[in-house]
PDBQT receptor file of N, H, CA, C and O in Angstrom, charges set to zero:
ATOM      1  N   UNK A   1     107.264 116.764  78.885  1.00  0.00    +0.000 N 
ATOM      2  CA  UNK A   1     108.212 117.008  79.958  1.00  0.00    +0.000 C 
ATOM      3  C   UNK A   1     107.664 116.514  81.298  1.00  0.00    +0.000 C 
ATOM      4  O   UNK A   1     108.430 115.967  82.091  1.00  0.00    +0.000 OA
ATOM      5  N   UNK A   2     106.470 116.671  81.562  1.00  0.00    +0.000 N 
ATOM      6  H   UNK A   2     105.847 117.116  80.918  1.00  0.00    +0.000 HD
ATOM      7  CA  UNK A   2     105.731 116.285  83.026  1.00  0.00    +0.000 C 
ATOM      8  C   UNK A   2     106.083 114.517  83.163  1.00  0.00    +0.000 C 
ATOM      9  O   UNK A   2     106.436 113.853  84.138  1.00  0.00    +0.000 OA
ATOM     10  N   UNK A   3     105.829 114.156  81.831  1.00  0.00    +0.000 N 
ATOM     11  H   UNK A   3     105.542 114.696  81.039  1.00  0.00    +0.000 HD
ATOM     12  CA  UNK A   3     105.842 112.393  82.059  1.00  0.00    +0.000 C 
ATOM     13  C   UNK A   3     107.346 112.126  82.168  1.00  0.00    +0.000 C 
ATOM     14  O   UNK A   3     107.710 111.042  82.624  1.00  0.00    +0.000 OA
ATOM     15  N   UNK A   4     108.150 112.944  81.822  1.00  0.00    +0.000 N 
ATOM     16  H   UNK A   4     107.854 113.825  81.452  1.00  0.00    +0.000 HD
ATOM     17  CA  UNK A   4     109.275 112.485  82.001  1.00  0.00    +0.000 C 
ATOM     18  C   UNK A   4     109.734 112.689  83.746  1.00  0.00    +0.000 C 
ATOM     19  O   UNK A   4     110.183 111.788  84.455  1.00  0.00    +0.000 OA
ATOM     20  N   UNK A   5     109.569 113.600  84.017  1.00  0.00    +0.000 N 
ATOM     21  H   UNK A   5     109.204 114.332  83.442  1.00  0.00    +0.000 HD
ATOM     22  CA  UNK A   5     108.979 114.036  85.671  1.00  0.00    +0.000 C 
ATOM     23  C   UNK A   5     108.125 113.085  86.663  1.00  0.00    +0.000 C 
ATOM     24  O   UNK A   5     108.352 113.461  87.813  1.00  0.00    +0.000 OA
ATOM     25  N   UNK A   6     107.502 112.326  86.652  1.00  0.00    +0.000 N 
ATOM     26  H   UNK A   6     107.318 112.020  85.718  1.00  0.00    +0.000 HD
ATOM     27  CA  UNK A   6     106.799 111.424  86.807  1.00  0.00    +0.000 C 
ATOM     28  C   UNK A   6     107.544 110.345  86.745  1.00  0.00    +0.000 C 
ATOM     29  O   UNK A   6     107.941 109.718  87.727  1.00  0.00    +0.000 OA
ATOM     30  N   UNK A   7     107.847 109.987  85.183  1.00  0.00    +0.000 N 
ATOM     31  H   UNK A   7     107.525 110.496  84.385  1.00  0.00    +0.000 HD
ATOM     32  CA  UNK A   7     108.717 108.684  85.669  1.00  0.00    +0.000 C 
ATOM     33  C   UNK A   7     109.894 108.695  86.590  1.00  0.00    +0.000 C 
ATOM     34  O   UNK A   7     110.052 107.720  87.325  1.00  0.00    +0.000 OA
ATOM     35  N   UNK A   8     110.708 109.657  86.630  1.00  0.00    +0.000 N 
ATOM     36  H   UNK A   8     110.579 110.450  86.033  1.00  0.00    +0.000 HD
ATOM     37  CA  UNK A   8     112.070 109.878  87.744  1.00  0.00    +0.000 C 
ATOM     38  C   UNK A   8     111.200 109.675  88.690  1.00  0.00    +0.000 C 
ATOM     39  O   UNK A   8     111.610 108.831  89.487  1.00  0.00    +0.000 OA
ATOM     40  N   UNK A   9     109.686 110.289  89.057  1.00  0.00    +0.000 N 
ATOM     41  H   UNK A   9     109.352 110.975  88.410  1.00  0.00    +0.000 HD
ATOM     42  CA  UNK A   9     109.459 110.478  90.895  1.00  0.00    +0.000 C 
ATOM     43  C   UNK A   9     108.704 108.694  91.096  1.00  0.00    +0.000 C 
ATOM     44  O   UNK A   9     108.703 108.131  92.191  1.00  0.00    +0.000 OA
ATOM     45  N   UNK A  10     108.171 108.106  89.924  1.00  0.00    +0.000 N 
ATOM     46  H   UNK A  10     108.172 108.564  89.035  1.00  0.00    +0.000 HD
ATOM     47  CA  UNK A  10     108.248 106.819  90.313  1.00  0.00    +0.000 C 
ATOM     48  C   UNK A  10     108.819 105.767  90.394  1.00  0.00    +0.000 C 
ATOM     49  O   UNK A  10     108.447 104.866  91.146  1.00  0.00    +0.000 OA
ATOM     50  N   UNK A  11     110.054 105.685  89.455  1.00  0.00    +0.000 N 
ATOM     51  H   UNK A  11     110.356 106.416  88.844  1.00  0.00    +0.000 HD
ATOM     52  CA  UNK A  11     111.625 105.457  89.552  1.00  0.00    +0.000 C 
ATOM     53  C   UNK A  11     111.902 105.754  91.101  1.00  0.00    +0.000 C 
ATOM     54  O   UNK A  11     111.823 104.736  91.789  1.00  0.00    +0.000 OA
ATOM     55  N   UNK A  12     112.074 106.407  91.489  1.00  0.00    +0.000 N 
ATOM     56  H   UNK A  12     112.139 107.233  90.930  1.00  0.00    +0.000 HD
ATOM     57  CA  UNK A  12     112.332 107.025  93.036  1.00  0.00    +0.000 C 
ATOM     58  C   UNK A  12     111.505 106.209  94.343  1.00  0.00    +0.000 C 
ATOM     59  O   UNK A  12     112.051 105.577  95.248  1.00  0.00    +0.000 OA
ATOM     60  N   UNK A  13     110.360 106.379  94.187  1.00  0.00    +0.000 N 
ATOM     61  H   UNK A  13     109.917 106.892  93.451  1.00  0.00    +0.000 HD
ATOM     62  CA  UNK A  13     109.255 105.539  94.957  1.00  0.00    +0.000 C 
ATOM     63  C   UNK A  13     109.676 104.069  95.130  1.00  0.00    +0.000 C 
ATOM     64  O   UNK A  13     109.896 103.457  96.175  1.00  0.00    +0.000 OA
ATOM     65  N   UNK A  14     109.735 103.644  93.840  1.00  0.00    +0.000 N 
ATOM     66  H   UNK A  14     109.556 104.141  92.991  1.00  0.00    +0.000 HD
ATOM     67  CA  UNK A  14     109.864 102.073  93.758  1.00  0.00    +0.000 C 
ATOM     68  C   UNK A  14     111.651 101.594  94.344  1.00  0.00    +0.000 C 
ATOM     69  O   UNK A  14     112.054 100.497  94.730  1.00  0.00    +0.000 OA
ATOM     70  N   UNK A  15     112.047 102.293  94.266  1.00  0.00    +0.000 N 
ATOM     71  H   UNK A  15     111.719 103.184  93.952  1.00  0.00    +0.000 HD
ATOM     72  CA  UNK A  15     113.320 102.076  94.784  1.00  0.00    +0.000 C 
ATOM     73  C   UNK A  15     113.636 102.266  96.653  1.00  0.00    +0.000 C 
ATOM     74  O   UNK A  15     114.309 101.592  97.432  1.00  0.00    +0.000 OA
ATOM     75  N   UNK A  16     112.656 103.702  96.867  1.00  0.00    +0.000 N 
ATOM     76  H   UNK A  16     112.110 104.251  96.234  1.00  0.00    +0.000 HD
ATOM     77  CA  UNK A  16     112.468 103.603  97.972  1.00  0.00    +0.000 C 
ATOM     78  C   UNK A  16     111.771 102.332  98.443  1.00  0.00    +0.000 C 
ATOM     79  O   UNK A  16     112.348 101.620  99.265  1.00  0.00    +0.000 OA
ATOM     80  N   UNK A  17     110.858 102.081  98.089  1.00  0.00    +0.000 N 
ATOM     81  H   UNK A  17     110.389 102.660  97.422  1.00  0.00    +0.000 HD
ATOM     82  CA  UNK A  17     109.884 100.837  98.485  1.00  0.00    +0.000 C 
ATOM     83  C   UNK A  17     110.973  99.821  99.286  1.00  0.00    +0.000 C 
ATOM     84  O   UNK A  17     111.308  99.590 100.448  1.00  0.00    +0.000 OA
ATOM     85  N   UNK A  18     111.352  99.308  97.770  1.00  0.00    +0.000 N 
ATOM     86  H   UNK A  18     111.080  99.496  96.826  1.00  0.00    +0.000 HD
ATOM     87  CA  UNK A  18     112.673  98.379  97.755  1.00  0.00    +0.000 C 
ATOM     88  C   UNK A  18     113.382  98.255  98.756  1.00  0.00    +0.000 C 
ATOM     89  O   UNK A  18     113.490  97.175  99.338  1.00  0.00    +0.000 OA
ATOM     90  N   UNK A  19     114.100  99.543  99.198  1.00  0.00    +0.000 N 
ATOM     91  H   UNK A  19     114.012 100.419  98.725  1.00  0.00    +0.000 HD
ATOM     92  CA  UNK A  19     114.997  99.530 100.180  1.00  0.00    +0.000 C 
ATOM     93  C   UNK A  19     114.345  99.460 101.417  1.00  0.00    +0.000 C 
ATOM     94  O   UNK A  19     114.994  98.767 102.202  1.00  0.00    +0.000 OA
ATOM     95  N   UNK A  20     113.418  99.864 101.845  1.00  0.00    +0.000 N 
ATOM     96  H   UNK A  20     112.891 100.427 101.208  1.00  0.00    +0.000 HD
ATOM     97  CA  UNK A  20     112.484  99.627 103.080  1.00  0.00    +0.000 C 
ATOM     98  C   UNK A  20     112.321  97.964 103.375  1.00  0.00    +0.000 C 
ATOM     99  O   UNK A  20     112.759  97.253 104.279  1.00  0.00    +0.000 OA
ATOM    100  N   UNK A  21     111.489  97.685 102.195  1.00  0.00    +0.000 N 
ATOM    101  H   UNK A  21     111.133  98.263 101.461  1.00  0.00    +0.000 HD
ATOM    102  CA  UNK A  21     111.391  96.454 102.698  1.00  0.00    +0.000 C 
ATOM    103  C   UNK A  21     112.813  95.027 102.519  1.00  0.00    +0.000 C 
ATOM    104  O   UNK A  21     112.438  93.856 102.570  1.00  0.00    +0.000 OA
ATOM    105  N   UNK A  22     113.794  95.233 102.393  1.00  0.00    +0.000 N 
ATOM    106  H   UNK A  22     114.099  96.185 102.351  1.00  0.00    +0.000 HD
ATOM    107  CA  UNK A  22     115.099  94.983 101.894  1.00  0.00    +0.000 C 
ATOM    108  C   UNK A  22     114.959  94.928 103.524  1.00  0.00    +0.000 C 
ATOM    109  O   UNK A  22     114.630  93.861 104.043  1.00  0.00    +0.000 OA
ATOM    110  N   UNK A  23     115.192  96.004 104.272  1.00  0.00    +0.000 N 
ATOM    111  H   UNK A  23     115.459  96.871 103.851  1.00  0.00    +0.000 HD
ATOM    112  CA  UNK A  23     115.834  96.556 105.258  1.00  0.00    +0.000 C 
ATOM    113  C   UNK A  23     115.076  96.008 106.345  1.00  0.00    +0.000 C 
ATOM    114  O   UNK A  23     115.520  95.329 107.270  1.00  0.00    +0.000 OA
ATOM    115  N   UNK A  24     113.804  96.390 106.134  1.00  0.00    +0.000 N 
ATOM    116  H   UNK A  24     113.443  96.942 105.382  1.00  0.00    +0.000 HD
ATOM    117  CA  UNK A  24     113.053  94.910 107.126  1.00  0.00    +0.000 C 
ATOM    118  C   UNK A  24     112.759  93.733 107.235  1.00  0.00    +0.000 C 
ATOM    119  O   UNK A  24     112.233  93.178 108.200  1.00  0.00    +0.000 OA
ATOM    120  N   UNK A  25     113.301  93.004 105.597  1.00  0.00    +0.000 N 
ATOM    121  H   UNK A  25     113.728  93.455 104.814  1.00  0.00    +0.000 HD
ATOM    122  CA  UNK A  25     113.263  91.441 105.873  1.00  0.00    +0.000 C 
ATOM    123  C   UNK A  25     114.782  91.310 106.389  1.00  0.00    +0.000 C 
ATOM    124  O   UNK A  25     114.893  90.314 107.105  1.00  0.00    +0.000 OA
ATOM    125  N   UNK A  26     115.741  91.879 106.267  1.00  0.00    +0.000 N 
ATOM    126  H   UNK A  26     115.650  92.688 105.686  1.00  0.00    +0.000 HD
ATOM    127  CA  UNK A  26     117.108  91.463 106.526  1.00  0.00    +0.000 C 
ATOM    128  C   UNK A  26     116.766  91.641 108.804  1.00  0.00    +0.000 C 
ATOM    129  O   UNK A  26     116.810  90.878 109.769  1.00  0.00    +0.000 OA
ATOM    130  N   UNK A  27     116.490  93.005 108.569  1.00  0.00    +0.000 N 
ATOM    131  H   UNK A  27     116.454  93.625 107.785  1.00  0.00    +0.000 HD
ATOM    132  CA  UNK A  27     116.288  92.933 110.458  1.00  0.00    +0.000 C 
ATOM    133  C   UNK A  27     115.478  91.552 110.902  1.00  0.00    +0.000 C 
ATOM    134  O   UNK A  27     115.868  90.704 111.703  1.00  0.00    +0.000 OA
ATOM    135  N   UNK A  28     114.486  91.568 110.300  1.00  0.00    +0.000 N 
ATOM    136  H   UNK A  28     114.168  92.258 109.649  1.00  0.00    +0.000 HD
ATOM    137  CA  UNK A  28     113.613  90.502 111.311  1.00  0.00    +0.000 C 
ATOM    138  C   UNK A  28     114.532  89.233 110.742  1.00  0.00    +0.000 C 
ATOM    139  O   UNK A  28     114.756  88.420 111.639  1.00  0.00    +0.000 OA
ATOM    140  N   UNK A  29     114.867  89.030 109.999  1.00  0.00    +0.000 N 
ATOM    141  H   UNK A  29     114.685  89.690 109.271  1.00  0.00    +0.000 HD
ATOM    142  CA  UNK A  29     116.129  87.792 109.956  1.00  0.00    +0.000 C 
ATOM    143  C   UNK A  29     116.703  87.290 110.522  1.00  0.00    +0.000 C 
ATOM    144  O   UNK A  29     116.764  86.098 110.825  1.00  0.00    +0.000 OA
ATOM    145  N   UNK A  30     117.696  88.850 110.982  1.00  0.00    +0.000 N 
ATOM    146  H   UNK A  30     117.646  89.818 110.736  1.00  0.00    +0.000 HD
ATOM    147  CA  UNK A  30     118.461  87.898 111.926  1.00  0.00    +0.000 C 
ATOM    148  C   UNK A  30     117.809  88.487 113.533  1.00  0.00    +0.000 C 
ATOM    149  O   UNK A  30     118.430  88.104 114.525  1.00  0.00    +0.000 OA
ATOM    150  N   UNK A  31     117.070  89.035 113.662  1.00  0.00    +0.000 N 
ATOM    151  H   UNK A  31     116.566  89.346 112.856  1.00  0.00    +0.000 HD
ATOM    152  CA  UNK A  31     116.674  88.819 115.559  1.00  0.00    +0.000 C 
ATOM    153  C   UNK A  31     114.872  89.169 114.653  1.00  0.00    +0.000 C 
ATOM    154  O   UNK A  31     114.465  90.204 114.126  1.00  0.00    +0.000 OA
ATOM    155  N   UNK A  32     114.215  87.846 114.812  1.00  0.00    +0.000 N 
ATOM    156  H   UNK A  32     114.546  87.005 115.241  1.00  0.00    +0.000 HD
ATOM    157  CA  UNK A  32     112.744  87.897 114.286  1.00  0.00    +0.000 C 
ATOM    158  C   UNK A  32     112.275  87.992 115.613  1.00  0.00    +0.000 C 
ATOM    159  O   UNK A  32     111.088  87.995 115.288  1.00  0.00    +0.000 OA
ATOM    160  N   UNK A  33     112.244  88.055 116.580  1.00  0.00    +0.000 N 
ATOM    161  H   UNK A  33     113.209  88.052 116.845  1.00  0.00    +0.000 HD
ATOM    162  CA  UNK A  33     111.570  89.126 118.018  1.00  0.00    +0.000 C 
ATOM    163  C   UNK A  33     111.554  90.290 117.891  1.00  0.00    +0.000 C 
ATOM    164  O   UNK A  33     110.874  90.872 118.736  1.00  0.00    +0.000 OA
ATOM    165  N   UNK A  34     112.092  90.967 117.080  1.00  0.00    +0.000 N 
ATOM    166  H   UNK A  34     112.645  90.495 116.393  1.00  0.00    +0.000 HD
ATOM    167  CA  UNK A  34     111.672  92.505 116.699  1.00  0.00    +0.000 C 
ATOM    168  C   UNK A  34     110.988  92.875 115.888  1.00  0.00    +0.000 C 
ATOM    169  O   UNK A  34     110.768  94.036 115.545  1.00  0.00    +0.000 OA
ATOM    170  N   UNK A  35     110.464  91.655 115.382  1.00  0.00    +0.000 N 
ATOM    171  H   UNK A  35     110.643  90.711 115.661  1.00  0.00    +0.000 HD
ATOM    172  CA  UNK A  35     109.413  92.110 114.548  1.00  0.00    +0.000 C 
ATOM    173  C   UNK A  35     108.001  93.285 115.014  1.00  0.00    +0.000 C 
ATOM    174  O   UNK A  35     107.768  94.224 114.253  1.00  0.00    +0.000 OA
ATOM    175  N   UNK A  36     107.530  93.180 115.729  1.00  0.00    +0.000 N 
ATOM    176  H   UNK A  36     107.719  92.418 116.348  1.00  0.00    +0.000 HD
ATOM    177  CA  UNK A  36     106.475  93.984 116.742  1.00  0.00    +0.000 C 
ATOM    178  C   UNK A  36     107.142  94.917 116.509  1.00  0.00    +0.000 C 
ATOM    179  O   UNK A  36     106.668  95.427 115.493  1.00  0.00    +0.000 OA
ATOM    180  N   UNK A  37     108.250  95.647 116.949  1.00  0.00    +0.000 N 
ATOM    181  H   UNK A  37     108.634  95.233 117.774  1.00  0.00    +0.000 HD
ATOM    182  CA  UNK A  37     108.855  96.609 117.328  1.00  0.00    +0.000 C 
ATOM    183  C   UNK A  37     109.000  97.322 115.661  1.00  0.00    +0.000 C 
ATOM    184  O   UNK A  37     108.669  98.481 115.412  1.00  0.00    +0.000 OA
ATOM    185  N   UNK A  38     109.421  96.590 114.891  1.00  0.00    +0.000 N 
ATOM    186  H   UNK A  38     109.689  95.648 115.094  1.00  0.00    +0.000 HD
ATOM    187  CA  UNK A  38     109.879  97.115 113.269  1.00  0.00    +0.000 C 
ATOM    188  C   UNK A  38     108.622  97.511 112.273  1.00  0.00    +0.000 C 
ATOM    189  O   UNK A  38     108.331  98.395 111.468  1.00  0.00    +0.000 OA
ATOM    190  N   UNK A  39     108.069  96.321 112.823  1.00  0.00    +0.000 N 
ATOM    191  H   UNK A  39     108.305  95.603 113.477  1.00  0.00    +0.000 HD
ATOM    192  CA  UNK A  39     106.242  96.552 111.585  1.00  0.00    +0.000 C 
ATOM    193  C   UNK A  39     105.745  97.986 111.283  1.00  0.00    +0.000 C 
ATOM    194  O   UNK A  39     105.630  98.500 110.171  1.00  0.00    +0.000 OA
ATOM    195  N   UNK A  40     105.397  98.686 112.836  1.00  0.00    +0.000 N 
ATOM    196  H   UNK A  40     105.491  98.268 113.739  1.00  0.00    +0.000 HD
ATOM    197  CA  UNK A  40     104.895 100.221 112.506  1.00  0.00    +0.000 C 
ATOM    198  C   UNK A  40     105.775 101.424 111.737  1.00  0.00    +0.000 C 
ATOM    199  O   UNK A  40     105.588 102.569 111.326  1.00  0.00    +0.000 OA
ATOM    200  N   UNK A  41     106.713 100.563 111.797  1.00  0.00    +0.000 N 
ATOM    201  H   UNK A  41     106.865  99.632 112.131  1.00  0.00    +0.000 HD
ATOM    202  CA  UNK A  41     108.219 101.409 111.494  1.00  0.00    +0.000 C 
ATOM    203  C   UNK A  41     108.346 101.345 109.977  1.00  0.00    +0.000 C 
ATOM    204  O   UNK A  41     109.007 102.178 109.357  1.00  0.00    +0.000 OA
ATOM    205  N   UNK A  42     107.580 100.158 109.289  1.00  0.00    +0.000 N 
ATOM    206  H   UNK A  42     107.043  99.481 109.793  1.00  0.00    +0.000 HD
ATOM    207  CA  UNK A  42     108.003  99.513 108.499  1.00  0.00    +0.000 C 
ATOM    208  C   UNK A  42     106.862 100.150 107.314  1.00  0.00    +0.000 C 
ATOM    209  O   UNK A  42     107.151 100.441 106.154  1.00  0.00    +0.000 OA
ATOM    210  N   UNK A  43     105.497 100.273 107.961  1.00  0.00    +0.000 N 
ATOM    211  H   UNK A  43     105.262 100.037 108.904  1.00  0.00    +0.000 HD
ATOM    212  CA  UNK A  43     104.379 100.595 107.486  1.00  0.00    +0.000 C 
ATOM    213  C   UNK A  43     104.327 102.130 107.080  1.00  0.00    +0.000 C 
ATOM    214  O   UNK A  43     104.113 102.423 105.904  1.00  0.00    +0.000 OA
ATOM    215  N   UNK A  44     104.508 103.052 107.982  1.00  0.00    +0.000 N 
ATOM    216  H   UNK A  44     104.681 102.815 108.938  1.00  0.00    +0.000 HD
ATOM    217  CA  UNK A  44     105.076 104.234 108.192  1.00  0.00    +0.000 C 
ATOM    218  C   UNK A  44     106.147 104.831 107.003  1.00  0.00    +0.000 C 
ATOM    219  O   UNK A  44     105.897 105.888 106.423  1.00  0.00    +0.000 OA
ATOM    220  N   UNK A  45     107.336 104.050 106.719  1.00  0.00    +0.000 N 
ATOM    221  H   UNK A  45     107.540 103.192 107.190  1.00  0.00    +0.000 HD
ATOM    222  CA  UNK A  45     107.910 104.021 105.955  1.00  0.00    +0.000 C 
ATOM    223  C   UNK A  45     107.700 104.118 104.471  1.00  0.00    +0.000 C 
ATOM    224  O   UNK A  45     108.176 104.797 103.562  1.00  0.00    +0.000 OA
ATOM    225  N   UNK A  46     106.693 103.059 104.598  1.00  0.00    +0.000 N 
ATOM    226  H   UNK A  46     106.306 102.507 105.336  1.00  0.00    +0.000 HD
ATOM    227  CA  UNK A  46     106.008 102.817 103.285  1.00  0.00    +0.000 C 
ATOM    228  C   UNK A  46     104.914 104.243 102.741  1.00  0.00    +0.000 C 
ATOM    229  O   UNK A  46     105.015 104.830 101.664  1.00  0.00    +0.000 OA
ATOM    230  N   UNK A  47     104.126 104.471 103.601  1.00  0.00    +0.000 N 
ATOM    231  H   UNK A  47     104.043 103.994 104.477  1.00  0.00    +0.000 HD
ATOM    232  CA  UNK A  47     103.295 105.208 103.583  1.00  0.00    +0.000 C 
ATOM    233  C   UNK A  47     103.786 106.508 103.089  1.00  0.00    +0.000 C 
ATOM    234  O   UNK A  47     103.378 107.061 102.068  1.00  0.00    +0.000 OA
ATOM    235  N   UNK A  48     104.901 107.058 104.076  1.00  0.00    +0.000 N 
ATOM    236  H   UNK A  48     105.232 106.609 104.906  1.00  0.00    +0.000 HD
ATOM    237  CA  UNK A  48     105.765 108.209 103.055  1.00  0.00    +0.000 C 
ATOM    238  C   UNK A  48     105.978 108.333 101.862  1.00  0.00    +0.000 C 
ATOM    239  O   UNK A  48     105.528 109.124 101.033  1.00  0.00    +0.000 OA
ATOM    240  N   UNK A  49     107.072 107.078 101.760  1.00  0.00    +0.000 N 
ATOM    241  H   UNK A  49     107.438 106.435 102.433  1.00  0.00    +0.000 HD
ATOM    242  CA  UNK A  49     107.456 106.914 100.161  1.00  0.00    +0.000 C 
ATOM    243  C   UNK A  49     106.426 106.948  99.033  1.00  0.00    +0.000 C 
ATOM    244  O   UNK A  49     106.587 107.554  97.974  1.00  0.00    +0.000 OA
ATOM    245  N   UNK A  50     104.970 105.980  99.496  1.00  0.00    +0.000 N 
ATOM    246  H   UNK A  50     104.839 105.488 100.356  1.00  0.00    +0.000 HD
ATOM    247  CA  UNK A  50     103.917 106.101  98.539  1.00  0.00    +0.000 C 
ATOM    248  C   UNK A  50     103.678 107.976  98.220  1.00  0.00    +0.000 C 
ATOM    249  O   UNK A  50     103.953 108.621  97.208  1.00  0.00    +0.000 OA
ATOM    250  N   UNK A  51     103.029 108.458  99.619  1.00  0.00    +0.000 N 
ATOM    251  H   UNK A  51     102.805 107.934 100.440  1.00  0.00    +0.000 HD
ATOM    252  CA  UNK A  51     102.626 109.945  99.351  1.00  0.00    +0.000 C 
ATOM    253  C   UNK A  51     103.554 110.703  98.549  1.00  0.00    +0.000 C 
ATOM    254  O   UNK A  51     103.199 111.626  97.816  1.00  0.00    +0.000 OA
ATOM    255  N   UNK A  52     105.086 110.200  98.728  1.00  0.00    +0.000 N 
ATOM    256  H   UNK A  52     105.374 109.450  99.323  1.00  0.00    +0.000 HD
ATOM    257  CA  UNK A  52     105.829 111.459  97.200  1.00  0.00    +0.000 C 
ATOM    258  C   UNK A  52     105.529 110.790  96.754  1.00  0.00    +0.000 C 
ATOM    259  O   UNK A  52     104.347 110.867  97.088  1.00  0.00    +0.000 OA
ATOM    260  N   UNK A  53     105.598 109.665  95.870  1.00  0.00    +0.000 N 
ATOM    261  H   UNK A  53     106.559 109.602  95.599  1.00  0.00    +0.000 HD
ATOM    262  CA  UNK A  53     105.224 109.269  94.603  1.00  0.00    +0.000 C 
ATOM    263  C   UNK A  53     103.756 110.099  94.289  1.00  0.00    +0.000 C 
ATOM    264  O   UNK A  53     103.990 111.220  93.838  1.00  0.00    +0.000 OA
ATOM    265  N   UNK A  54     102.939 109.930  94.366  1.00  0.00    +0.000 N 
ATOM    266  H   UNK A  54     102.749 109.019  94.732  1.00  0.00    +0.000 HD
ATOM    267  CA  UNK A  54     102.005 110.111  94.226  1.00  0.00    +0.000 C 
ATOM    268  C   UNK A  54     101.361 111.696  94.453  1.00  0.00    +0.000 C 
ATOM    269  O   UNK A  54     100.239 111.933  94.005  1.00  0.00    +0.000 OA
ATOM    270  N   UNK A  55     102.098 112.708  95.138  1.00  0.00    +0.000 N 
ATOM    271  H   UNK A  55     103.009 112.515  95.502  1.00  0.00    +0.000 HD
ATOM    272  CA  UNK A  55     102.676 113.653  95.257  1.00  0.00    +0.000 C 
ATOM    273  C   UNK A  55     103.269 114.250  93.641  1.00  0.00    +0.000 C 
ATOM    274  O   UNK A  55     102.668 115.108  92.996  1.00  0.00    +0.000 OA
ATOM    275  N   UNK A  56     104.210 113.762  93.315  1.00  0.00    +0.000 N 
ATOM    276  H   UNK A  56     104.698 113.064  93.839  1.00  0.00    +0.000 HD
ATOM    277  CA  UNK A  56     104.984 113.809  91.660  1.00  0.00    +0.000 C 
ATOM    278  C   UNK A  56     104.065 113.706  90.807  1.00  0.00    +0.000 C 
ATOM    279  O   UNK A  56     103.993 114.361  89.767  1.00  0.00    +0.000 OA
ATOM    280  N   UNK A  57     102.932 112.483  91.364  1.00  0.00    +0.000 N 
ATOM    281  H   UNK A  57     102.990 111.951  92.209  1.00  0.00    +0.000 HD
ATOM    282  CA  UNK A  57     101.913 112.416  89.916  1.00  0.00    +0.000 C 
ATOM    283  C   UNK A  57     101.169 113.604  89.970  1.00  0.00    +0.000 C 
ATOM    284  O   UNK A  57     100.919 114.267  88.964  1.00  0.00    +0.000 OA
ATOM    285  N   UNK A  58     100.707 113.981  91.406  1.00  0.00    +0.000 N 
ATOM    286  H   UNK A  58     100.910 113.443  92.224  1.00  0.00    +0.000 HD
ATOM    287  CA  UNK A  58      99.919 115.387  91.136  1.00  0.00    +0.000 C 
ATOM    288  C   UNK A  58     100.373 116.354  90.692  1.00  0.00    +0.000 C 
ATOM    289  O   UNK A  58      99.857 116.765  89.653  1.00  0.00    +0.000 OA
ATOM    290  N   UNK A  59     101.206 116.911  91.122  1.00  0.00    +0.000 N 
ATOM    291  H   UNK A  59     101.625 116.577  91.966  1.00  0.00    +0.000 HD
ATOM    292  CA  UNK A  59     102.362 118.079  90.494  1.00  0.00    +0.000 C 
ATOM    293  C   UNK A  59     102.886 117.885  89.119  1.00  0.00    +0.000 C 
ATOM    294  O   UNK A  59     103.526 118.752  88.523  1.00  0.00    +0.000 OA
ATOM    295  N   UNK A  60     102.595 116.724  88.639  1.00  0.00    +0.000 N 
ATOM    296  H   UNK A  60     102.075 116.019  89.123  1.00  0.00    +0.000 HD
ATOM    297  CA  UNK A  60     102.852 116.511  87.028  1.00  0.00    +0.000 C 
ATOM    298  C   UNK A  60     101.730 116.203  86.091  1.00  0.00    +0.000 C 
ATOM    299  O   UNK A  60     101.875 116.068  84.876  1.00  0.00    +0.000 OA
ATOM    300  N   UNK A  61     100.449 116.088  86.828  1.00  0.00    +0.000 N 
ATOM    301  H   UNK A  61     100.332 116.197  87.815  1.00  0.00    +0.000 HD
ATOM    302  CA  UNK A  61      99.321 116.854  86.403  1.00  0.00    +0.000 C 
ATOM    303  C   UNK A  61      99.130 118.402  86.054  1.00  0.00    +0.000 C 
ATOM    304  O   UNK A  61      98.991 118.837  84.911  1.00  0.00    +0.000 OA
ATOM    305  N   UNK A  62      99.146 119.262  87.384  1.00  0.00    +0.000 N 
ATOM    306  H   UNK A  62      99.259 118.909  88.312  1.00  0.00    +0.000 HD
ATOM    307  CA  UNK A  62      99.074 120.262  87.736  1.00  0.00    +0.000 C 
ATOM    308  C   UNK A  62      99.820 120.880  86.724  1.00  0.00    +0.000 C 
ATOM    309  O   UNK A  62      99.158 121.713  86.105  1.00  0.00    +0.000 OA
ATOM    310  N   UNK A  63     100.997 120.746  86.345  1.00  0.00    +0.000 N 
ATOM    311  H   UNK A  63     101.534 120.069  86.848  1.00  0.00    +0.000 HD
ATOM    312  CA  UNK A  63     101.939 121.423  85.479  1.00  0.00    +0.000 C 
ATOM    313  C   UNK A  63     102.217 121.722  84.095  1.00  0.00    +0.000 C 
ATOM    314  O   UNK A  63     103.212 122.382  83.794  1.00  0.00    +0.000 OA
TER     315      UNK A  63
């Protein structure tokens, strides 16, 4: 049951990923001067999404 738990929360992650960076190649696209402005935004983003994932794997250890 845990691995099945796990795969949904990395199913989840990778999709988040996806859409992040989806969302910041389409911005810097069309106005690429915001790039500076989007990057920390972009990194940040990422960084969340990793910690639940990885978050799910612990708690599906733990369990």
């Amino acid at each position: 049951m845990n691995v099945i738990g796990y795969g949904l929360a990395a199913i989840g992650g990778g999709i988040g990923v996806g859409l992040i960076f989806a969302a910041y190649m389409t911005s810097v696209a069309r106005q690429p001067e915001s790039q500076r402005t989007l990057q920390p935004m972009l990194f940040m983003g990422f960084a969340v999404v990793e910690a639940l994932a990885i978050l799910g794997l612990v708690l599906a250890f733990i369990i």
